[in-house]
Biopython code that builds the backbone (N, CA, C, O; Angstrom):
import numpy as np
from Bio.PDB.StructureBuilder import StructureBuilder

atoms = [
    (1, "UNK", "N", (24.006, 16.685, -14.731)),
    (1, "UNK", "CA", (22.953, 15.877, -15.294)),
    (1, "UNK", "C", (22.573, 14.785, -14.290)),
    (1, "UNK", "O", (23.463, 14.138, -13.737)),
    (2, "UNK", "N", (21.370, 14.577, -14.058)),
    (2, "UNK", "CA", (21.044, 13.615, -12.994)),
    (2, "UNK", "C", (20.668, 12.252, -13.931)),
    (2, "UNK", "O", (20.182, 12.197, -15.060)),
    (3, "UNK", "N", (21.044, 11.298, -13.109)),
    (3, "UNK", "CA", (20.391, 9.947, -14.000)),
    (3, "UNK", "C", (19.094, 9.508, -13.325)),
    (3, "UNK", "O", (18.411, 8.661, -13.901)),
    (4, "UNK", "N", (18.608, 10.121, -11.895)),
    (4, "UNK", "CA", (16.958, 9.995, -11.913)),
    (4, "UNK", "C", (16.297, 10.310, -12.333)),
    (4, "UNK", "O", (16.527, 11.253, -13.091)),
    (5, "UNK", "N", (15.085, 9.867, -12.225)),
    (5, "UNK", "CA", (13.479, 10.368, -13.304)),
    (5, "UNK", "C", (13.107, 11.048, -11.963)),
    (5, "UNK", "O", (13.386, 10.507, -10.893)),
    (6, "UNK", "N", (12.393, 12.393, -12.043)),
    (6, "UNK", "CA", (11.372, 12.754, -10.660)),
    (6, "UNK", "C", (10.281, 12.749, -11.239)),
    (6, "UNK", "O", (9.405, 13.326, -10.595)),
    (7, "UNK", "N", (9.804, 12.115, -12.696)),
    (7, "UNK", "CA", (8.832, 11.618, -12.797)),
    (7, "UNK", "C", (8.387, 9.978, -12.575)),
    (7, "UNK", "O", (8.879, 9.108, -13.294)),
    (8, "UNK", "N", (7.574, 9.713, -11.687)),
    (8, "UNK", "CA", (7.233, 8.132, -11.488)),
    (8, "UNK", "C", (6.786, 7.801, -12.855)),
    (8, "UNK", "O", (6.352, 8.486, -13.782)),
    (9, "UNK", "N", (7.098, 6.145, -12.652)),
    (9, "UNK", "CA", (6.882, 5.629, -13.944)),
    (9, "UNK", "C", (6.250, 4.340, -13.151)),
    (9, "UNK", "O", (6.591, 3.627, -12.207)),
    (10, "UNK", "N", (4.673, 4.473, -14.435)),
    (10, "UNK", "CA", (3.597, 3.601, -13.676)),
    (10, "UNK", "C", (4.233, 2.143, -14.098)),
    (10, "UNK", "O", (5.264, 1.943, -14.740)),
    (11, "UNK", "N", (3.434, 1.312, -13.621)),
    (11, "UNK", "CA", (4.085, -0.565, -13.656)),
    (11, "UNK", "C", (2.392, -0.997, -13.678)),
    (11, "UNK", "O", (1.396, -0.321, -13.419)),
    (12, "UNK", "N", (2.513, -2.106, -14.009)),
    (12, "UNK", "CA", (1.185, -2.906, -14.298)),
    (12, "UNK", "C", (1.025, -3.556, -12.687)),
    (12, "UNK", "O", (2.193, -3.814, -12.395)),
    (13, "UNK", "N", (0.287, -3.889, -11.677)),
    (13, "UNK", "CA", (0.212, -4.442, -10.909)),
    (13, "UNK", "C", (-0.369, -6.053, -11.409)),
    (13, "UNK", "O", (0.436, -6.964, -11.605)),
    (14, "UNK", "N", (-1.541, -6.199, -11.539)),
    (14, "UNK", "CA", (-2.299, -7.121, -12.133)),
    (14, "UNK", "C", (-3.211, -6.549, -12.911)),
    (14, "UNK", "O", (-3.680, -5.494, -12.483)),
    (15, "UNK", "N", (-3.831, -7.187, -14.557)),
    (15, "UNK", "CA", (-4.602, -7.257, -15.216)),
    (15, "UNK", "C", (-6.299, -7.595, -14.405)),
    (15, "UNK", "O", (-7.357, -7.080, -14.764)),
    (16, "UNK", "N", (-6.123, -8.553, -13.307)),
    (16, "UNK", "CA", (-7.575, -8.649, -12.469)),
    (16, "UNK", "C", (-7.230, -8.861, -11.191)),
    (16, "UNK", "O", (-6.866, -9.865, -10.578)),
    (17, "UNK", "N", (-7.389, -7.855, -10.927)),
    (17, "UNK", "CA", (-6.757, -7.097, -9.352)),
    (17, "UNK", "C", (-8.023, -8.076, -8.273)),
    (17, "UNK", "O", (-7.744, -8.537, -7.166)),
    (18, "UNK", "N", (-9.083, -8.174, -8.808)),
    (18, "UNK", "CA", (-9.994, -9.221, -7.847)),
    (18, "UNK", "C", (-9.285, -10.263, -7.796)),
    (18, "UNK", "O", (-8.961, -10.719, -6.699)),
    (19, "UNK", "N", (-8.900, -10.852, -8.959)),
    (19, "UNK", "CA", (-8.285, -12.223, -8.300)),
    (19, "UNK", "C", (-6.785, -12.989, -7.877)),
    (19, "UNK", "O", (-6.366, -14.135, -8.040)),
    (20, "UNK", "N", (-6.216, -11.765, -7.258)),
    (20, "UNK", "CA", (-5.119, -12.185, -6.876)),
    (20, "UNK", "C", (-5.396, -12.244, -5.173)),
    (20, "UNK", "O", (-6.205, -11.508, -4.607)),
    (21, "UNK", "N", (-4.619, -13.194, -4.541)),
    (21, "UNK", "CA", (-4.470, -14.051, -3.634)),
    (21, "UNK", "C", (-4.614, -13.149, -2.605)),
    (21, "UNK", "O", (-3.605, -12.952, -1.928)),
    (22, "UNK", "N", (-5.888, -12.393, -2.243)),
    (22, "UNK", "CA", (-6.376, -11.310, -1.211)),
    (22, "UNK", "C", (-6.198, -12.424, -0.071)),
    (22, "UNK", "O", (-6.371, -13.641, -0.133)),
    (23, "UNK", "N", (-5.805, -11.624, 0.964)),
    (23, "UNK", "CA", (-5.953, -11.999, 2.553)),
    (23, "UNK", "C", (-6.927, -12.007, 3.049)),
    (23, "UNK", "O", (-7.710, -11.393, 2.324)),
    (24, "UNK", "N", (-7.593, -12.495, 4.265)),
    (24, "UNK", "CA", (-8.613, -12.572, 4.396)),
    (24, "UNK", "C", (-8.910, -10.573, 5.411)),
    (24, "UNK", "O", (-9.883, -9.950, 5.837)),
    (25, "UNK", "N", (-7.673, -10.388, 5.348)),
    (25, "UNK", "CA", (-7.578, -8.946, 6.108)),
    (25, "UNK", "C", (-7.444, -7.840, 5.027)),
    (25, "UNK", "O", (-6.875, -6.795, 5.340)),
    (26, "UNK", "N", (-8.004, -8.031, 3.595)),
    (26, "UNK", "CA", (-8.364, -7.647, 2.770)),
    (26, "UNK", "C", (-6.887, -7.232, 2.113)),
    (26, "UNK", "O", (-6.920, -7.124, 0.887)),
    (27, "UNK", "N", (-5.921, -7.045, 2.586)),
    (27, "UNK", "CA", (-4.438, -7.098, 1.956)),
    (27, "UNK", "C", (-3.702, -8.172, 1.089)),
    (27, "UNK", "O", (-4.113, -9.287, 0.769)),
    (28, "UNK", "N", (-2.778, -7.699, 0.855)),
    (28, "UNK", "CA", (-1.980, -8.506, 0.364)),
    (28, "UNK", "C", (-0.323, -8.174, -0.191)),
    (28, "UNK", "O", (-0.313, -7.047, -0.684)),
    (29, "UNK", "N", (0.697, -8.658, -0.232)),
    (29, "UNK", "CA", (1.950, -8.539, -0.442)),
    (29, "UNK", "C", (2.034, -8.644, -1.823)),
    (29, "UNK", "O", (1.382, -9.489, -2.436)),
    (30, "UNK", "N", (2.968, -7.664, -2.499)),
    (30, "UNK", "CA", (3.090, -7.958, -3.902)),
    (30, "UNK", "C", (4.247, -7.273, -3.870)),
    (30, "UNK", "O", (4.470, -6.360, -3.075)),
    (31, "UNK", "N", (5.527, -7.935, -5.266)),
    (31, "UNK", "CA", (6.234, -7.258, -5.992)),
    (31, "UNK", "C", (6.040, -6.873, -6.983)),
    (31, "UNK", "O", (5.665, -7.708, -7.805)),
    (32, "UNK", "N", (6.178, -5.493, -7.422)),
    (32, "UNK", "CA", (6.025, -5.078, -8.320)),
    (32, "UNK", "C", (7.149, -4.019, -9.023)),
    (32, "UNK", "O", (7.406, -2.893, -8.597)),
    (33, "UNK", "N", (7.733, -4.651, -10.171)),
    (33, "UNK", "CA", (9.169, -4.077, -10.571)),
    (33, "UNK", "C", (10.289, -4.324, -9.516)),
    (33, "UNK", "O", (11.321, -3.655, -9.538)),
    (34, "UNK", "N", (10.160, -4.887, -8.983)),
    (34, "UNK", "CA", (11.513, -5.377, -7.937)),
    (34, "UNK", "C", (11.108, -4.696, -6.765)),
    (34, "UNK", "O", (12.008, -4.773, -5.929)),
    (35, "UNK", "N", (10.121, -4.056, -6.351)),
    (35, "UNK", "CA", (9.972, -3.378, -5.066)),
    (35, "UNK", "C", (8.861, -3.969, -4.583)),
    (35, "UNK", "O", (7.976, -4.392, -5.326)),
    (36, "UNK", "N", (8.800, -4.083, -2.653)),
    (36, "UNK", "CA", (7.553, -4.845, -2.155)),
    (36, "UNK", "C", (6.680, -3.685, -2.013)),
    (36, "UNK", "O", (7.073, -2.662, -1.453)),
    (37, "UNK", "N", (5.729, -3.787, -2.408)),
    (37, "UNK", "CA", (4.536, -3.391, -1.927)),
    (37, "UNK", "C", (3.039, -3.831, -1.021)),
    (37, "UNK", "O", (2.569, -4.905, -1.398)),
    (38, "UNK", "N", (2.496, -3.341, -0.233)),
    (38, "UNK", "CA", (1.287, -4.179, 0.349)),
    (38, "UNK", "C", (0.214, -3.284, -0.612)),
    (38, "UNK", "O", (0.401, -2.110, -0.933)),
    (39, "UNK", "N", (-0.965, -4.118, -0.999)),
    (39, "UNK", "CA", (-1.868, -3.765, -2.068)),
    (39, "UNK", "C", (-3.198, -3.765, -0.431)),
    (39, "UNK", "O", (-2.999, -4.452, 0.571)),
    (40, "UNK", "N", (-4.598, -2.697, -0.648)),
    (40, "UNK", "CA", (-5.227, -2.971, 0.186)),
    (40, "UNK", "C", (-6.014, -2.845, -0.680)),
    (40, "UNK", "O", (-5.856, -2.169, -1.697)),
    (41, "UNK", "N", (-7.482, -3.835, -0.219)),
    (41, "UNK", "CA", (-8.904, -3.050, -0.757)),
    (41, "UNK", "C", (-9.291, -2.530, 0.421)),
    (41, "UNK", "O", (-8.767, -2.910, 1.468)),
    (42, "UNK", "N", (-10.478, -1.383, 0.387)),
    (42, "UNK", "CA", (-11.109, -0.625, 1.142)),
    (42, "UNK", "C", (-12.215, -0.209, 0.876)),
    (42, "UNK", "O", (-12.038, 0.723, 0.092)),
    (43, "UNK", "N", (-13.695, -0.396, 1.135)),
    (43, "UNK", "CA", (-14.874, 0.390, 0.468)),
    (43, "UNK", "C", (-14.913, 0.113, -1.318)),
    (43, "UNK", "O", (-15.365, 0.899, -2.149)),
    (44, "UNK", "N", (-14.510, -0.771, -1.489)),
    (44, "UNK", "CA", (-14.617, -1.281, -3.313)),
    (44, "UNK", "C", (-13.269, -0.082, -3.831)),
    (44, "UNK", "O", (-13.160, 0.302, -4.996)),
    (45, "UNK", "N", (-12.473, 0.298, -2.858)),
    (45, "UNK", "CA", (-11.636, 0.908, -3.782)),
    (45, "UNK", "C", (-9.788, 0.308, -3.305)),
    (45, "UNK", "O", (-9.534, -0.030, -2.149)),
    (46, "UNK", "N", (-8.956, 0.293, -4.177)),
    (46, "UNK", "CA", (-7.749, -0.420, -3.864)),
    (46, "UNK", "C", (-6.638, 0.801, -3.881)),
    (46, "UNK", "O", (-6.586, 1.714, -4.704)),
    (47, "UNK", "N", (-5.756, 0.574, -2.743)),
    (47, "UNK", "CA", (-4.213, 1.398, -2.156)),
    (47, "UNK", "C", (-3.377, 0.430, -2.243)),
    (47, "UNK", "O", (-3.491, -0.789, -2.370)),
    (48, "UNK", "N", (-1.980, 1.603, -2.103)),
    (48, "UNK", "CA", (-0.619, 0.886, -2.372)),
    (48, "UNK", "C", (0.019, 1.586, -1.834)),
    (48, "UNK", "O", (0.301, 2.717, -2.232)),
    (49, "UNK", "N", (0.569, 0.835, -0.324)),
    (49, "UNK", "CA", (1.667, 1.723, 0.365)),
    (49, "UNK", "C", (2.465, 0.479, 0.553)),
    (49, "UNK", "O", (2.400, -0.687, 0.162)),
    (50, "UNK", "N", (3.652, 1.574, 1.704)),
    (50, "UNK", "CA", (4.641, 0.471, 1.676)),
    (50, "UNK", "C", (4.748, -1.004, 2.030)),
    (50, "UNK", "O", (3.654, -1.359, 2.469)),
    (51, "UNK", "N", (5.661, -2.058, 2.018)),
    (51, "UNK", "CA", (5.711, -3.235, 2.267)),
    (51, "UNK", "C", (6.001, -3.373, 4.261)),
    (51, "UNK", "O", (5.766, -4.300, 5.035)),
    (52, "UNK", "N", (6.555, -2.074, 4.472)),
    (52, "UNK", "CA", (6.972, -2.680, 5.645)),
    (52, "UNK", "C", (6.735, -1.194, 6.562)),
    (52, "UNK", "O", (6.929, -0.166, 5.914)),
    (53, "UNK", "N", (6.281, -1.010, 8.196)),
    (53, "UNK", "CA", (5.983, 0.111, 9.169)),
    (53, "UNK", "C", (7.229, 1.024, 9.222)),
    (53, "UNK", "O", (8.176, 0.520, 9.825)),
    (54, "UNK", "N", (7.363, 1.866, 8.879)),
    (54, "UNK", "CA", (8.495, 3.045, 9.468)),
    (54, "UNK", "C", (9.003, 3.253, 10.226)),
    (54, "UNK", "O", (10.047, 3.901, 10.307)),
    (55, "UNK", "N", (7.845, 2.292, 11.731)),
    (55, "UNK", "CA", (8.536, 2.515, 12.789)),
    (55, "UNK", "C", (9.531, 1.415, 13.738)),
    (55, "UNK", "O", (10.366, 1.645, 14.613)),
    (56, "UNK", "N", (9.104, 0.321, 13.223)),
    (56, "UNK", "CA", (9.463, -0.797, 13.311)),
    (56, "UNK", "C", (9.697, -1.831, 12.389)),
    (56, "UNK", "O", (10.186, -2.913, 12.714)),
    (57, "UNK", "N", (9.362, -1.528, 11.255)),
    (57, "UNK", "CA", (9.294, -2.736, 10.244)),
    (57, "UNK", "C", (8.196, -3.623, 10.446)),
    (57, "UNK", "O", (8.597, -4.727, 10.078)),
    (58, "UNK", "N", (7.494, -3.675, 10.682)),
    (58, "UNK", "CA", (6.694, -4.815, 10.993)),
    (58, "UNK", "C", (5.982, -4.927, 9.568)),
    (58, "UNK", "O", (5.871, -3.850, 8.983)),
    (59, "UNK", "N", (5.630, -5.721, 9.107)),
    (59, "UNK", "CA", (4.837, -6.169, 8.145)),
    (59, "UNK", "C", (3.802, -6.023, 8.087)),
    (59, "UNK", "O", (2.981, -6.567, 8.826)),
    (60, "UNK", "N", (3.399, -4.747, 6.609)),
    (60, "UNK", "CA", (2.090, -4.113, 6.681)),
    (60, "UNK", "C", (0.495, -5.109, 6.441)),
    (60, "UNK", "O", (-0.547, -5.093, 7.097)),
    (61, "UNK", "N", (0.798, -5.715, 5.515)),
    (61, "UNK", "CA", (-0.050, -7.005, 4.957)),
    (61, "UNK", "C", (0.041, -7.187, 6.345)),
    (61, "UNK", "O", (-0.943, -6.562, 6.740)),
    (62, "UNK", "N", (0.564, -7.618, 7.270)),
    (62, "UNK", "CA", (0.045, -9.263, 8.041)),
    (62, "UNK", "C", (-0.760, -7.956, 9.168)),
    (62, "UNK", "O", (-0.885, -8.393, 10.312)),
    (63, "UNK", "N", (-1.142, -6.890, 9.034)),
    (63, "UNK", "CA", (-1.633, -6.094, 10.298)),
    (63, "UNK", "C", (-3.325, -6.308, 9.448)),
    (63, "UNK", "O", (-3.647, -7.132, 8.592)),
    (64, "UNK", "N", (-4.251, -5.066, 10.188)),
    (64, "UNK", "CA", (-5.524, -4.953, 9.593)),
    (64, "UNK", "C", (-6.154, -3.343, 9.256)),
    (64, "UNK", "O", (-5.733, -2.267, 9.681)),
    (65, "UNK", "N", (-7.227, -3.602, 8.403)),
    (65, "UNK", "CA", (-7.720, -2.361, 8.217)),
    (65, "UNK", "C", (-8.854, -2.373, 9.462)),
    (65, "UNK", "O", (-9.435, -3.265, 10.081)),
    (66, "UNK", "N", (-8.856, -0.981, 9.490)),
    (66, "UNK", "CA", (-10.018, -1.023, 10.814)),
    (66, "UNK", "C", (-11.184, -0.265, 10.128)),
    (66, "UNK", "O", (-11.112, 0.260, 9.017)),
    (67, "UNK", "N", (-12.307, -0.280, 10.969)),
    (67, "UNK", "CA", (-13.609, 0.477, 10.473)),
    (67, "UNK", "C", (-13.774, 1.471, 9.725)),
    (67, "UNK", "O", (-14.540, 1.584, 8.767)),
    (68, "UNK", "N", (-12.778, 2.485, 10.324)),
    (68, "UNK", "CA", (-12.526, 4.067, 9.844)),
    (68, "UNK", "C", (-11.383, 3.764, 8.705)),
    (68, "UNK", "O", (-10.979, 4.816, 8.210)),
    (69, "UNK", "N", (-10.927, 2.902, 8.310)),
    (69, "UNK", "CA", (-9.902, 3.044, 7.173)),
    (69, "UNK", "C", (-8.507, 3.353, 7.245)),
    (69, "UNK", "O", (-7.754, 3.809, 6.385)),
    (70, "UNK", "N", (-8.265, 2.953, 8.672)),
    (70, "UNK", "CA", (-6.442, 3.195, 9.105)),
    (70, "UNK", "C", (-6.193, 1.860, 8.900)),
    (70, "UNK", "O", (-6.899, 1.018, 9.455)),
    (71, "UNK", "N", (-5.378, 1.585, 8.252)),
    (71, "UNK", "CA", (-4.123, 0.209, 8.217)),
    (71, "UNK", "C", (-3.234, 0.587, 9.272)),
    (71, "UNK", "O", (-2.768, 1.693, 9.550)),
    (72, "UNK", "N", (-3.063, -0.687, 9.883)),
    (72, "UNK", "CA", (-3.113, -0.687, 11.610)),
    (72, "UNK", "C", (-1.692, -1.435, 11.586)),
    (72, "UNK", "O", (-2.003, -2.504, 11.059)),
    (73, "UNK", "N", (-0.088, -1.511, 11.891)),
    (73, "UNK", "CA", (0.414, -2.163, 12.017)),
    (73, "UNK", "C", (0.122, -3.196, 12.885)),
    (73, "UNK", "O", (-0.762, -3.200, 13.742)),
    (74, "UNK", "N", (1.301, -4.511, 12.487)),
    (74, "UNK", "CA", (0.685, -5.843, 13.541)),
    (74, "UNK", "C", (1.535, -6.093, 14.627)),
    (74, "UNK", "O", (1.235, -6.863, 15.540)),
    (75, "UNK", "N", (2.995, -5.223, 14.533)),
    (75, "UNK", "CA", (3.453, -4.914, 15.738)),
    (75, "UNK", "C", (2.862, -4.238, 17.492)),
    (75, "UNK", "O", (2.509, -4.611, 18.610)),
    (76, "UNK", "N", (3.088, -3.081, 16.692)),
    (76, "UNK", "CA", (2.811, -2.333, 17.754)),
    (76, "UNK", "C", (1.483, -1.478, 17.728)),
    (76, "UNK", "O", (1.214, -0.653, 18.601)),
    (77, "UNK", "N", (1.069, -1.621, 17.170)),
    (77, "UNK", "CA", (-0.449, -1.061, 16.874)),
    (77, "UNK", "C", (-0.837, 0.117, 15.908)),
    (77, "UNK", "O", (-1.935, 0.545, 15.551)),
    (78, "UNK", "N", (0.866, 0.610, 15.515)),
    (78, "UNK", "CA", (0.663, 2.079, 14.674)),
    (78, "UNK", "C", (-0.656, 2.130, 13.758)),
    (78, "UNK", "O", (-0.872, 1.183, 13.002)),
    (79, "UNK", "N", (-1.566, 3.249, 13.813)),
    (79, "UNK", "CA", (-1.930, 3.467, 13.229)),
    (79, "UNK", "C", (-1.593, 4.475, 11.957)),
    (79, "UNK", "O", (-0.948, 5.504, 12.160)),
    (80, "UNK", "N", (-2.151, 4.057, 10.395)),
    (80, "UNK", "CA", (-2.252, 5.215, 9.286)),
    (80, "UNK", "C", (-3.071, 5.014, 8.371)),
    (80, "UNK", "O", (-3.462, 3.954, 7.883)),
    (81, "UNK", "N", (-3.467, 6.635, 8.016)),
    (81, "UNK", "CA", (-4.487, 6.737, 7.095)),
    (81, "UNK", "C", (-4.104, 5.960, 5.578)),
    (81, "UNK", "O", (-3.216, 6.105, 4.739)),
    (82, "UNK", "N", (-5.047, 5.249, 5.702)),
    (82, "UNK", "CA", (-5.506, 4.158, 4.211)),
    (82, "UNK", "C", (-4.593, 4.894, 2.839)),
    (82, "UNK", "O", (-3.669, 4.368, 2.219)),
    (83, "UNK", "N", (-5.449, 6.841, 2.530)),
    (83, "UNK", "CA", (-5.491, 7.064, 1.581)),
    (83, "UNK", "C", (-3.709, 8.175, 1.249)),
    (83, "UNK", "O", (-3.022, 8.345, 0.242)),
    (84, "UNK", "N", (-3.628, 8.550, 2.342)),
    (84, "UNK", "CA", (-2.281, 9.791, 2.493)),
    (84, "UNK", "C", (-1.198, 9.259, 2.998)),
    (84, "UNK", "O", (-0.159, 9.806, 2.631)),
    (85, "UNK", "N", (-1.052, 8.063, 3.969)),
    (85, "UNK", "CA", (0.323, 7.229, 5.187)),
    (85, "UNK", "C", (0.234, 8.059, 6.419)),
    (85, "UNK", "O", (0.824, 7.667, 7.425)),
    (86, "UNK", "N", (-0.608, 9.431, 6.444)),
    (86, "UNK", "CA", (-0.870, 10.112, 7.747)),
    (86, "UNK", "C", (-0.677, 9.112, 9.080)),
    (86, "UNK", "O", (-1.473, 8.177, 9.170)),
    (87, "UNK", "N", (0.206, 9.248, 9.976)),
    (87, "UNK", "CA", (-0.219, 8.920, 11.112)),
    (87, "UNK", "C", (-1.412, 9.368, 12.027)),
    (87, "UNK", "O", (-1.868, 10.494, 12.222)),
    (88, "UNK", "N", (-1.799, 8.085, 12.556)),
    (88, "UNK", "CA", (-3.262, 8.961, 13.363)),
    (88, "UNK", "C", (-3.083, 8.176, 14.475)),
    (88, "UNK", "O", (-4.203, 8.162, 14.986)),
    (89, "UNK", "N", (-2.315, 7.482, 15.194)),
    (89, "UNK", "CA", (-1.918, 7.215, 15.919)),
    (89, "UNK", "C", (-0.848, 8.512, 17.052)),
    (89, "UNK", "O", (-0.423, 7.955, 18.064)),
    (90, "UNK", "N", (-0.608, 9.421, 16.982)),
    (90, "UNK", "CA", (0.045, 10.216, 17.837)),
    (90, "UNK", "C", (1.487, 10.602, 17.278)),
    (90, "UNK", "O", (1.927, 11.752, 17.293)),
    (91, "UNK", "N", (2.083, 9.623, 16.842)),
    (91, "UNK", "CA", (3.503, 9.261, 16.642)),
    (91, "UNK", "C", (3.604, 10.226, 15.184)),
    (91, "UNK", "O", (2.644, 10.555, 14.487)),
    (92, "UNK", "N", (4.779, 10.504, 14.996)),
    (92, "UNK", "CA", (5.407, 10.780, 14.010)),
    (92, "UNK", "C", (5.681, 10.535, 12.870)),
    (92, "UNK", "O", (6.189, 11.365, 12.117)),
    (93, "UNK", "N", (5.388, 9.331, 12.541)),
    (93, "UNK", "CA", (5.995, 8.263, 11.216)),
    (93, "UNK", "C", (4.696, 8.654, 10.457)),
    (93, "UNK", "O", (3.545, 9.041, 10.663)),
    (94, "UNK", "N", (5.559, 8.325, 9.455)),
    (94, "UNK", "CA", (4.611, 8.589, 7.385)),
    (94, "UNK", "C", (4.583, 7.293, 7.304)),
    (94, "UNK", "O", (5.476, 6.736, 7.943)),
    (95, "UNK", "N", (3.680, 6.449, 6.593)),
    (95, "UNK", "CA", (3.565, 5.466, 5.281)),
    (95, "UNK", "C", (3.789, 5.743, 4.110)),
    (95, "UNK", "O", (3.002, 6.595, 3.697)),
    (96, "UNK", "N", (4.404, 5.456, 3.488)),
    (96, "UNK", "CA", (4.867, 5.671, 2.278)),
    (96, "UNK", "C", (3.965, 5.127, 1.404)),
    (96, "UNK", "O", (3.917, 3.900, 1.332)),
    (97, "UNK", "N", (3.194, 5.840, 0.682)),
    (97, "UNK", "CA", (2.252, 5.642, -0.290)),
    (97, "UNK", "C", (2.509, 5.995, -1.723)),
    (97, "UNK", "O", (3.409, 6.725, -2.139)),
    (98, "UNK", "N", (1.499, 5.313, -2.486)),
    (98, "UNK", "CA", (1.497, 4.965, -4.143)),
    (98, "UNK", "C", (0.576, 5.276, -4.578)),
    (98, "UNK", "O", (-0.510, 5.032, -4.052)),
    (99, "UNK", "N", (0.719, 5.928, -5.704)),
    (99, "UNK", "CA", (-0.576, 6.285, -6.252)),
    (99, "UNK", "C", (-1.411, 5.016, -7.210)),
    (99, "UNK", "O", (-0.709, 4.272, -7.894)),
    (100, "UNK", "N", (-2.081, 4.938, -7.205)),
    (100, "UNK", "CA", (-2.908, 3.423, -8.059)),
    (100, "UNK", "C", (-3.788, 4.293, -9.265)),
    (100, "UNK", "O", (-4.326, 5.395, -9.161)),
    (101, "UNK", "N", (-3.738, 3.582, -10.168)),
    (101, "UNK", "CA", (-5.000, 3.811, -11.407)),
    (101, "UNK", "C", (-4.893, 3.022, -12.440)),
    (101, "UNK", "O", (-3.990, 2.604, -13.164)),
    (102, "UNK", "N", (-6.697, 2.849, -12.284)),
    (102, "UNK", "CA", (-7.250, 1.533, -13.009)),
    (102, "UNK", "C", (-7.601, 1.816, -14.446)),
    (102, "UNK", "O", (-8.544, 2.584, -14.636)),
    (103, "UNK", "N", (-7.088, 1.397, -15.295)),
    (103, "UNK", "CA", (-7.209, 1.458, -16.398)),
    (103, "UNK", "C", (-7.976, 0.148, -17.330)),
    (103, "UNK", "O", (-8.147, -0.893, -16.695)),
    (104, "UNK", "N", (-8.347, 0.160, -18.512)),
    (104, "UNK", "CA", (-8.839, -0.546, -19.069)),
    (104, "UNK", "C", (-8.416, -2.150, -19.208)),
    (104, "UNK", "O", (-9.094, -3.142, -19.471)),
    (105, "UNK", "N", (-7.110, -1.988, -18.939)),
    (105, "UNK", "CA", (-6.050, -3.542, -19.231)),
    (105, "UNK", "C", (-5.593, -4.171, -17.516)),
    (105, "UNK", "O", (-5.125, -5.258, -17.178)),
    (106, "UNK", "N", (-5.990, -2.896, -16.668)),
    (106, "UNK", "CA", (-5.673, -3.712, -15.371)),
    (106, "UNK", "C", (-5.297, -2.339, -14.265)),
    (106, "UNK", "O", (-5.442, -1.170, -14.621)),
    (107, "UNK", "N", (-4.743, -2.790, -12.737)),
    (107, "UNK", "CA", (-4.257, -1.991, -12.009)),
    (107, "UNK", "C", (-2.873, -1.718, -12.147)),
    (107, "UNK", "O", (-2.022, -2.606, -12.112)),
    (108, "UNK", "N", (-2.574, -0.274, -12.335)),
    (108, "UNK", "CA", (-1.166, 0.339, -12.267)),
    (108, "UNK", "C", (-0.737, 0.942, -11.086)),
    (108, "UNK", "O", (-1.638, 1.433, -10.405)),
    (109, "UNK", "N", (0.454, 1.039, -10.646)),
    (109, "UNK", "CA", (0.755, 1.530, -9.774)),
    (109, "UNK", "C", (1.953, 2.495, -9.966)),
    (109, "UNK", "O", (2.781, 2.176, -10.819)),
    (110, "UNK", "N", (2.134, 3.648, -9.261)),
    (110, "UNK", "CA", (3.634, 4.674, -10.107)),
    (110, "UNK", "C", (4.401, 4.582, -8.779)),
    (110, "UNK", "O", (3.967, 4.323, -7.656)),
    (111, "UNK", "N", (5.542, 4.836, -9.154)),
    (111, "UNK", "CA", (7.007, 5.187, -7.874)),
    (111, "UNK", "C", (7.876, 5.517, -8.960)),
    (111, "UNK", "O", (9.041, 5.849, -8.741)),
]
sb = StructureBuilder()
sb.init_structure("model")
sb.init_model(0)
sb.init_chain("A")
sb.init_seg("    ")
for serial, (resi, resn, name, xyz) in enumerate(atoms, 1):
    if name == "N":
        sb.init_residue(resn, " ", resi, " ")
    sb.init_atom(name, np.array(xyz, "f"), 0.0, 1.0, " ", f" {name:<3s}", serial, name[0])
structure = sb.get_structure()
């Protein structure tokens, strides 16, 4: 008998996802259920990957989104896709991503 769920179980992020304390690099750091997450907007739509780079740790919030929609570490420059954690930078490393959905009472997020 396993005591994990391999079903995610969604969490409330915020009730008004506009007005929490956005960066001016359109990110932002959040806990949610005891785990960090970086929250992004993009094109009027909002992601949730991990808190920290795969390849270095560097801190996803404090990097930027670029034109094309890669969240760019602020280390070393890794690039990854906004919507999948795809690297598009060359390298090997995943972002660990979250699925988001907006519901009537606010933004949820599952893990």
């Amino acid at each position: 008998m396993s005591f994990f769920s391999s079903t995610p179980q969604w969490h409330l992020v915020s009730a008004a996802p506009e007005s929490l304390e956005w960066q001016s690099n359109h990110m932002c750091l959040m806990e949610v259920a005891g785990k960090k997450i970086t929250l992004a907007r993009f094109e009027d739509q909002y992601f949730a990957f991990a808190h920290k780079c795969p390849h270095a740790s560097g801190v996803m919030a404090d990097g930027f989104i670029d034109a094309t929609g890669q969240v760019v570490c602020p280390l070393h420059r890794y690039r990854f896709n906004i919507k999948n954690g795809r690297n598009t930078s060359g390298e090997g490393y995943y972002l660990k991503t979250y699925p988001l959905e907006r519901r009537e009472d606010g933004l949820y997020v599952a893990f």
